[in-house]
N, C-alpha and C positions, 0 to 999 in steps of 0.2 A: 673331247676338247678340241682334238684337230679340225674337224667337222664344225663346228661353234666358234673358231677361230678365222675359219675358211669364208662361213657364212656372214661375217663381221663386216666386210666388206660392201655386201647389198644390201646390209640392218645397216650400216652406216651410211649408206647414201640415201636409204628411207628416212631415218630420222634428221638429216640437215636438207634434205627438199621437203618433208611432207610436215615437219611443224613448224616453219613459220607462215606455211599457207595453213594450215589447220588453225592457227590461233587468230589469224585474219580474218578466218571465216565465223568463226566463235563470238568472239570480239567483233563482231562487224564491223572492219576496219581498212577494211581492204581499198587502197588509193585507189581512185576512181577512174585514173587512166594508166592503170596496174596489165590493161593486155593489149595495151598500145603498142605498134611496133614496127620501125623503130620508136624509140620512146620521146616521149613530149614537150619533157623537162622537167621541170619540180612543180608538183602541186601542194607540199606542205608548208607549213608557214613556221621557217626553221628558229627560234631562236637567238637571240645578239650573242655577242661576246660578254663574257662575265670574268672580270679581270682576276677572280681566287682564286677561281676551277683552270684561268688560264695559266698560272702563276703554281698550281698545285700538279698543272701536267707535266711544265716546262719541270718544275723541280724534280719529279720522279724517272722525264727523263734524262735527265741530267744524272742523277744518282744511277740507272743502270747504263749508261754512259762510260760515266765513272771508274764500274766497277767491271763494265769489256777493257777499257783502256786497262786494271790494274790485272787483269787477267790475261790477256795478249802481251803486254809488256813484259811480267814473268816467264811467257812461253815463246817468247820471243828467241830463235834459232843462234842469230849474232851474223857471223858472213855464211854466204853460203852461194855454190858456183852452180850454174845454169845447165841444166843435163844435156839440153839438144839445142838445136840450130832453130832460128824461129822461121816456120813453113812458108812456101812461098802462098799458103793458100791464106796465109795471114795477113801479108801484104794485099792481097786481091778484098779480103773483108777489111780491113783498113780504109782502100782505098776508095770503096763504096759505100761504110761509113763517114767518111768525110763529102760525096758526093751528097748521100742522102738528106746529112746536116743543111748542109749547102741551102736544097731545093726547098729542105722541108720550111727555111727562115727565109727563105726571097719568094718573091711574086713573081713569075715571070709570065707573060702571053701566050709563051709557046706551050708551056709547062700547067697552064691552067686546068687541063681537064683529070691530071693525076697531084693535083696539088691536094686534096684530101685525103691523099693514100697516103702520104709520107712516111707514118711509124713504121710499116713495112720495111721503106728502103733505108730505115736507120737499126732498128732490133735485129733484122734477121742478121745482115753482118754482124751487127756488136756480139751477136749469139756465139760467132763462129773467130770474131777476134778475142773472146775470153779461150775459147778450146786450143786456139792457135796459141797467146801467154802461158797458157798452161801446161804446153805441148812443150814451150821453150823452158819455162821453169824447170820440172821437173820431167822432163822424156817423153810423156805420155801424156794423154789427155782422154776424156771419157768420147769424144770422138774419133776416137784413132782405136781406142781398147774396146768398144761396145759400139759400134755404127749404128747397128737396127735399131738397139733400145734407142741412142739420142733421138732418132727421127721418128722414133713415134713416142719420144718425150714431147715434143710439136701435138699433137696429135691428144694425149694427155691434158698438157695446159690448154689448149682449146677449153676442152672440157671442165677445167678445173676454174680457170679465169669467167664462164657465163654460170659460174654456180656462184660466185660473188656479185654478178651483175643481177643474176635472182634475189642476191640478200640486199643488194640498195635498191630493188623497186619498193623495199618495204620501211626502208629508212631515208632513201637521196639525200643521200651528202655528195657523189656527185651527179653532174651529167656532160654530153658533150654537146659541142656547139658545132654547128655546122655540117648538123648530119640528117637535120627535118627533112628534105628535098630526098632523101636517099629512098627507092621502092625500100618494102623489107627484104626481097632478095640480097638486092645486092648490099644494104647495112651488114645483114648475114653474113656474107662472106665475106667482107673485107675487116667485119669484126675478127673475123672467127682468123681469119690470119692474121690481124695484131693479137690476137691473146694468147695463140701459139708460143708467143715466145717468151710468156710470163716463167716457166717453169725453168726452160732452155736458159735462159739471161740470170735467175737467179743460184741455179745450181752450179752454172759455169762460174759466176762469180766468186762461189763457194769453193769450189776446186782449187778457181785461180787463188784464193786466201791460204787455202791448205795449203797448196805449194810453197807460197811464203813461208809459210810457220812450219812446214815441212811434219803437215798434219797430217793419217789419212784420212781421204774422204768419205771415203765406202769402207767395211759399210757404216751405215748413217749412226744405226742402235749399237750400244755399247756392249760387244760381247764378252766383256771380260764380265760384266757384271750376271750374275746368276736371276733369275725369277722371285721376285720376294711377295710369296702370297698374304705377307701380314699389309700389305697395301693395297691390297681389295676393298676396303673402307675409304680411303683415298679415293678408288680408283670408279667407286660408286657415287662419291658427294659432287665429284665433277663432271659426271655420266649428270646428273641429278640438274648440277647447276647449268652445266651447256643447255643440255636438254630445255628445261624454264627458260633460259633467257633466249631460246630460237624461239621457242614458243608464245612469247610475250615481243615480240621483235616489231610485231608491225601495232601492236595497241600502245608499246613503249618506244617510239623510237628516238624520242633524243634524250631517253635515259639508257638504253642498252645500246644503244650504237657501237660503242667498241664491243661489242660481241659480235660482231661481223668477223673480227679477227680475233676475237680470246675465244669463244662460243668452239669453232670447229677446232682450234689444238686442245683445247678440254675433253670435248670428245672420244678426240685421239686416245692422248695421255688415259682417258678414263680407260678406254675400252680396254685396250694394252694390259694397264691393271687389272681389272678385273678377268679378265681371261689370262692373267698371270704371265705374260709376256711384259718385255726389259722395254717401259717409257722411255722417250728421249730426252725428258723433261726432269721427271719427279726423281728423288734420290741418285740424280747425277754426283760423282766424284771428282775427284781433279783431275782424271784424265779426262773425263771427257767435258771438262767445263768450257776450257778452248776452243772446243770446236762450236758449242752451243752458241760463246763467245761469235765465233766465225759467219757460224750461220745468221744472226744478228744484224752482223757487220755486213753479210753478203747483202743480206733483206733493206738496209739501210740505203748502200753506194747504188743498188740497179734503183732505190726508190730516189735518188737523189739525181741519178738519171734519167729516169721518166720526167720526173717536173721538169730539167733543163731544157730538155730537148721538144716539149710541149709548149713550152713557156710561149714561144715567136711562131709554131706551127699554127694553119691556118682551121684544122678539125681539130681542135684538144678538147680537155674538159678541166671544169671548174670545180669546187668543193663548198657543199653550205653541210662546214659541220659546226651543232649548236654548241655551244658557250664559249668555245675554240677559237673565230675568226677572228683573231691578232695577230699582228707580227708573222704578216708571210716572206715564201722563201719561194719565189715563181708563186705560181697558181696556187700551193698547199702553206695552211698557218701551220709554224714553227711546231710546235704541240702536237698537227697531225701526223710530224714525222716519225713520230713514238709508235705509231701502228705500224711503219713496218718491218720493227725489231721480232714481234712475234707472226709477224707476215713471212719471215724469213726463216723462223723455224716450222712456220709451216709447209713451207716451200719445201726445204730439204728433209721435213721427217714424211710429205710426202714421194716423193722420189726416192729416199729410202725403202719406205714400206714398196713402191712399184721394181726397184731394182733385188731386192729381195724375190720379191715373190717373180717375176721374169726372169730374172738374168743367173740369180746363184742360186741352182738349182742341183 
């Protein structure tokens, strides 16, 4: 079983790369400027707004809204006094997120030839002013307790962030503007450093929440909870269902589209089961509903700061998601902010699974 658990890791990055290009190619479906790059814009013809399916998203996310608000409020600490002194290195990422804000919203002359980079000199500080809040809340921070893992947690979300940019070449709901002119070199790398901090920005967030709630962070999976092999039938129908909907991803795409983001914690959660390991997800208890809570929340506030901070930047990107575009908040309709509730427990049951298998050994 160890062996078959160990190996889960390359069977699971086979199965969320190799079928939804498998069923592209089946389906002969495959967009047509699918190995463009950088990429072109949108060639599919998305969809309006259809005011029930809009009216049935906002509802549902409102009810699990609802029901973080009625679950953090329970676990809500009451006072509570601040362990350490806030770093001077927090001041320093502070004070170059405020600069970055600054340049990435003005035009300036001087400033025109790095006025496309901006995300950079907003994330990577915001990165280092959650571990600094965090640092101040509660003593410690995952920067200060673990240095190596955090910076090749950078390194990781690279990685993880252009595995989502493979799942919208098959669905584009979005793209970004102002980036045609770029060789693919250099899009390459100045991608691959904004998505660095996809993991960094939402796990610190989560820390920084813990702290509040005077949760712990790590580790991610719930160890009080034992192995429950009668959830291998579970742990199979969602193996089953991720599986089909990556599969059908590029011949369905503005009926699976949220499988971009349910598709791979299905996965997860399935594997976990089935190989009889403790999901993050499935038969959670009250301890650890909080935190799932948290992660949620985490997944939400760094998504509510991407769109702000994109909003007036001069390279961002837009969204055409189909029956959805109503009632936007920046650049993203209201509705698609519900994705990054389970974007968020993605986030940290991945960094879980990597600080398990690196760090606590």
């Amino acid at each position: 079983m160890r062996s078959f658990t160990n190996h889960g890791w390359w069977f699971g990055w086979l199965l969320l790369t190799a079928l939804p290009w498998l069923g592209a190619v089946v389906f002969d479906c495959l967009p047509e400027d699918f190995f463009h790059f950088p990429p072109l814009g949108i060639s599919l013809d998305h969809p309006g707004p259809v005011m029930w399916v809009v009216g049935i998203l906002l509802v549902g996310f409102a009810g699990v809204m609802l029901w973080m608000v009625a679950v953090l409020t329970q676990s809500w600490p009451g006072q509570h006094v601040c362990r350490g002194a806030f770093p001077w290195w927090g001041w320093g990422s502070l004070l170059f997120l405020g600069l970055g804000w600054w340049l990435a919203w003005s035009r300036y002359a001087w400033f025109a030839p790095l006025q496309h980079h901006t995300y950079v000199l907003i994330w990577f500080p915001f990165t280092l002013l959650l571990q600094a809040l965090t640092q101040q809340r509660s003593g410690t921070c995952l920067l200060r307790r673990c240095p190596v893992f955090f910076a090749w947690l950078y390194g990781f979300s690279a990685v993880f962030w252009w595995f989502f940019e493979y799942l919208n070449r098959f669905v584009q709901n979005w793209e970004y503007q102002e980036v045609s002119h770029f060789s693919p070199l250099t899009y390459g790398l100045f991608a691959t450093l904004s998505f660095a901090t996809v993991l960094p920005g939402v796990g610190g967030m989560y820390t920084l929440l813990c702290a509040w709630w005077e949760e712990s962070a790590f580790p991610v999976f719930d160890r009080t909870r034992a192995p429950d092999p009668s959830r291998r039938g579970v742990g199979w129908l969602l193996l089953a269902v991720g599986c089909l909907s990556l599969l059908l991803l590029g011949e369905l795409p503005f009926v699976l589209f949220p499988f971009v983001w349910l598709g791979p914690l299905w996965l997860i959660e399935g594997w976990r089961c089935v190989t009889n390991q403790v999901p993050l997800v499935i038969g959670s208890g009250r301890v650890q509903r909080p935190r799932l809570a948290l992660m949620m929340l985490a997944g939400l506030l760094c998504g509510v700061c991407w769109e702000l901070w994109n909003a007036h930047s001069l390279a961002r990107w837009i969204y055409h998601i189909p029956y959805a575009g109503r009632f936007y908040l920046f650049e993203m309709p209201l509705a698609g902010y519900a994705g990054y509730l389970p974007f968020g427990l993605q986030c940290i049951g991945l960094i879980g699974l990597l600080e398990a298998r690196f760090v606590q050994r």
